[in-house]
C-alpha positions as CSV (number, residue, x, y, z in Angstrom):
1,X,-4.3,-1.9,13.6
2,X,-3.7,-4.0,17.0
3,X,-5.1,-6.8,17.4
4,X,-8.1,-6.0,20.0
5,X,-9.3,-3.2,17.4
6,X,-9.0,-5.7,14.5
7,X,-11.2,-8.1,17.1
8,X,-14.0,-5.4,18.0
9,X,-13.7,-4.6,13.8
10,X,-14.6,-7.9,12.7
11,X,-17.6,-8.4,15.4
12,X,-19.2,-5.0,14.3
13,X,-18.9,-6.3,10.6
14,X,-20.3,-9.5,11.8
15,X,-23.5,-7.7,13.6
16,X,-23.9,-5.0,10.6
17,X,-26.3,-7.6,8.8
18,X,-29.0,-7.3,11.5
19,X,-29.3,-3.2,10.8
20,X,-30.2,-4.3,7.0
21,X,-32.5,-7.0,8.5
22,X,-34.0,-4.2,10.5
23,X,-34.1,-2.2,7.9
24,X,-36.2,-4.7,5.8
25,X,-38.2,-5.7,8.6
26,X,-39.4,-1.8,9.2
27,X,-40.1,-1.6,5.4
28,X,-42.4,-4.8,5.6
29,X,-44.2,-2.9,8.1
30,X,-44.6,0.1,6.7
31,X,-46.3,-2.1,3.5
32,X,-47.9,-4.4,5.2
33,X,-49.1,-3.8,8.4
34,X,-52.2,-1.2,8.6
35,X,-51.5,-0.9,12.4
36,X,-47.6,0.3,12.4
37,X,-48.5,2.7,9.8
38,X,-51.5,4.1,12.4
39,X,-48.9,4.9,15.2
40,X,-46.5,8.0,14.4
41,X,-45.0,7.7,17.4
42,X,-43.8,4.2,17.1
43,X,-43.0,4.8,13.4
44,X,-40.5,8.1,14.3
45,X,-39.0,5.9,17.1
46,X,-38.3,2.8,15.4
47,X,-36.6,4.9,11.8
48,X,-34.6,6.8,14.7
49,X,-33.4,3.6,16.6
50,X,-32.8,1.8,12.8
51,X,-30.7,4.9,12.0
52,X,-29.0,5.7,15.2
53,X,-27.9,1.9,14.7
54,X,-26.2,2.0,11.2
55,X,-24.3,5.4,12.1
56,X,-23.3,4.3,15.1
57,X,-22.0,1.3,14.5
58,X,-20.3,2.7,11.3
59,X,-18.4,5.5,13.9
60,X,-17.7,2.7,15.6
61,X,-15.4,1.3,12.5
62,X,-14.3,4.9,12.1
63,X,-13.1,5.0,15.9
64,X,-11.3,1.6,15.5
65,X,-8.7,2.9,12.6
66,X,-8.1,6.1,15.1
67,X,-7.9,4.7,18.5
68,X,-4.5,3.0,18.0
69,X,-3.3,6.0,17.1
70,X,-4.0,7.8,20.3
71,X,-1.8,8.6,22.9
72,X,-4.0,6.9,25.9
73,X,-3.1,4.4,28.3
74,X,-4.5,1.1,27.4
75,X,-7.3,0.8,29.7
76,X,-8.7,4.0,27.9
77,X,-8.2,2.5,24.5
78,X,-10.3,-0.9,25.6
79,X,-12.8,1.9,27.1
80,X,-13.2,3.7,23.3
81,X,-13.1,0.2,21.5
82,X,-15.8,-0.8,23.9
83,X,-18.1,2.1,24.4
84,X,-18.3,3.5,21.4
85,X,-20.1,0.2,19.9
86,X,-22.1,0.0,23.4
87,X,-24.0,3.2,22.8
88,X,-24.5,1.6,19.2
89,X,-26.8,-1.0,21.1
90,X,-27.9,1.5,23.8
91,X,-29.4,4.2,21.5
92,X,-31.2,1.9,19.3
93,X,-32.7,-0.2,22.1
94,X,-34.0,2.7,23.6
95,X,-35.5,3.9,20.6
96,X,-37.3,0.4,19.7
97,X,-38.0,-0.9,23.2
98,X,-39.8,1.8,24.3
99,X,-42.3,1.3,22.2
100,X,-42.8,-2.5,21.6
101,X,-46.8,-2.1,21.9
102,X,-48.6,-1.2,18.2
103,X,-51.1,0.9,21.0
104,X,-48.2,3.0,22.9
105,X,-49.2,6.8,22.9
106,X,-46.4,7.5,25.0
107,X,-42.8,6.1,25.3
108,X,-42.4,3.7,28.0
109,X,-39.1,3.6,30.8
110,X,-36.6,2.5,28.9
111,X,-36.3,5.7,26.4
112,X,-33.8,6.2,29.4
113,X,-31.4,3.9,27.6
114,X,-30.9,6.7,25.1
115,X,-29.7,9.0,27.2
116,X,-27.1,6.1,28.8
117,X,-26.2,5.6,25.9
118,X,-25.2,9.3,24.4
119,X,-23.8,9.9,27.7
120,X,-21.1,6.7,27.1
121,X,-21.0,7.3,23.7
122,X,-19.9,11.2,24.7
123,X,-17.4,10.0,27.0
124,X,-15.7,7.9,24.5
125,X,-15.8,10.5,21.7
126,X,-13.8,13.0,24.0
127,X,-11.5,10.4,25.2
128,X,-10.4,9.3,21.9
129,X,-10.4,13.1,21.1
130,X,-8.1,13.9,23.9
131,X,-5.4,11.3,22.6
132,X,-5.4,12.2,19.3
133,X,-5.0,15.8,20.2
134,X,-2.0,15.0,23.0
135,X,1.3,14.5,21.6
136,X,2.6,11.4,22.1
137,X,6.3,10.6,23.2
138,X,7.2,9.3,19.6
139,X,6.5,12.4,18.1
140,X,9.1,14.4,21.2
141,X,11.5,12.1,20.1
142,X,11.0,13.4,15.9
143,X,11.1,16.5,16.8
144,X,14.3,16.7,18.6
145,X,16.1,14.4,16.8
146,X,15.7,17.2,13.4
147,X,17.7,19.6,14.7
């Protein structure tokens, strides 16, 4: 693993606590607030946003032991290292943001983050994708030198 990936590794371990944090934060809700339990909307927003957050960030690990591997110009390895974990933020803050108020019937702008967010998270899925899936001049060199 080079170093940059072991870098962006250890910071996404380091931030994991605050999805279990969130996690017991939305349970204490759920038993003891009468209000949060009264708003459905904010309720399927704020599990989404506390889910999309664990998943994401746990691709992001996933992305970190492939990305290396990848035959892709450094620039587009920093890009995967970097947006993957981005839409990690993006998605969630979408999801909880736009519905900060106990009384929101509807959500407010910044559900727009979401869609930022899958967009970059897209982008560096098929980037990383492409590598893996291009041969790389190592594996040229294998294959001629067997025969």
């Amino acid at each position: 693993m080079s170093k940059q990936s072991r870098k962006m590794a250890g910071i996404i371990l380091v931030v994991l606590p605050t999805v279990i944090y969130g996690g017991v934060s939305i349970l204490t809700l759920l038993l003891n607030d009468p209000t949060y339990m009264q708003n459905p909307l904010r309720q399927n927003l704020w599990r989404a946003g506390h889910a999309h957050a664990g998943v994401l960030l746990i691709l992001s690990l996933v992305v970190l032991r492939y990305v290396d591997e990848a035959n892709l110009s450094e620039r587009l390895k920093t890009i995967v290292r970097q947006f993957t974990p981005l839409a990690a933020i993006l998605l969630p803050a979408a999801y909880f943001l736009s519905v900060l108020s106990p009384n929101a019937t509807k959500p407010n702008e910044l559900i727009y983050l979401a869609y930022l967010g899958a967009v970059i998270l897209g982008i560096s899925l098929l980037i990383l994708g492409i590598g893996l899936l291009r041969k790389s001049p190592a594996a040229d060199n294998n294959t001629s030198n067997a025969g």
